[in-house]
LUMVOMAR-380660 format. One line per 4 residues: their letters; for each residue x, y, z of C-alpha. Coordinates in steps of 0.1 Angstrom, whole numbers, plus 5000, padded with zeros to 4 digits. Layout:
<pts>
A = X Y Z  ...
</pts>
This chain:
<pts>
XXXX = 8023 6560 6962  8047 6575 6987  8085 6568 6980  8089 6544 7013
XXXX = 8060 6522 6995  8079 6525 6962  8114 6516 6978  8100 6483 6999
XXXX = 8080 6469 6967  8112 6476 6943  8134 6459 6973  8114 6430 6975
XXXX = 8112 6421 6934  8147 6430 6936  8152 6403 6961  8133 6376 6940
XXXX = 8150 6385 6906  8186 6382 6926  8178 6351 6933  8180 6336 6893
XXXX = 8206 6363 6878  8237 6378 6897  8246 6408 6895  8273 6418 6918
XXXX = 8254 6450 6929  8223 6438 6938  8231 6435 6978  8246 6472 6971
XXXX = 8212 6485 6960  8191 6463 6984  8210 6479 7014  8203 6518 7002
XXXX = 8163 6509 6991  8167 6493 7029  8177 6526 7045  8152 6540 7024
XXXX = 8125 6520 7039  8138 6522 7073  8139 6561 7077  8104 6565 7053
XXXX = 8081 6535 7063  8093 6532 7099  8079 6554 7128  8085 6559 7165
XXXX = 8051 6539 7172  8059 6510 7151  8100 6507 7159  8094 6480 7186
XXXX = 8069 6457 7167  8091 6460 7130  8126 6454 7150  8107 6420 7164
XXXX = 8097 6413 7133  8128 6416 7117  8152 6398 7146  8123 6367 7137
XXXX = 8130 6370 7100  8167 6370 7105  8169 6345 7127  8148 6320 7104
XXXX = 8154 6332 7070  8184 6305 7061  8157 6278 7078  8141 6265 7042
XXXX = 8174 6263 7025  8172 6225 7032  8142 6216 7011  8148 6195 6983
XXXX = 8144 6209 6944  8133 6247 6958  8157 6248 6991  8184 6268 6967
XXXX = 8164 6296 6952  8142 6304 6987  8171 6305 7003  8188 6333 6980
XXXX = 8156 6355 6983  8159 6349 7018  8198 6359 7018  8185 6389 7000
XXXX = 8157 6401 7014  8178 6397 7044  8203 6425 7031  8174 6449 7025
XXXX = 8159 6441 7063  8188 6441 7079  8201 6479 7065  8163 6488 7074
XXXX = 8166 6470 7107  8202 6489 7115  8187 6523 7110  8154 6519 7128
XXXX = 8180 6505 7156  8198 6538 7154  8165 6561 7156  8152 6539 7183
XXXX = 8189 6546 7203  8186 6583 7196  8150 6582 7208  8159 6564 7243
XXX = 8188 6590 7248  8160 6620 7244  8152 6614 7280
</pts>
């Protein structure tokens, strides 16, 4: 396994385990495996659909928070997933900028 593939799989279970113990670090460690993933999984050909994807997820992650028994706990995976997209999402942002200013 490459260490992109390594990085998103440990963010995600990350993500889930933050959500039943806190540890004040977690976010910290979600945001670097997020860079990570964003400058090792992310190419030029794939910038536009994962930056769609991402803007969708952001926008909608805090949308199941209201669901009765469960709303609590999705909603803190979503908060943390949502701190290792958006690091990802702010870097392939960067490399797409540095790409468009090539020309």
């Amino acid at each position: 396994m490459k260490i992109g593939t390594l990085a998103f799989l440990a963010g995600l279970v990350i993500a889930v385990i933050g959500a039943f113990i806190n540890v004040e670090w977690f976010p910290w460690l979600l945001a670097a495996l997020g860079l990570v993933v964003g400058f090792l999984n992310i190419s030029s050909g794939e910038t536009r659909r994962f930056l769609i994807a991402a803007i969708a997820f952001m926008m909608s992650a805090y949308s199941l928070d209201t669901l009765p028994m469960v709303g609590q706990t999705i909603g803190d995976i979503m908060h943390n997933i949502g701190f290792f997209v958006g690091s990802a999402t702010l870097l392939v942002a960067i490399k797409a900028l540095f790409e468009l200013s090539k020309d």
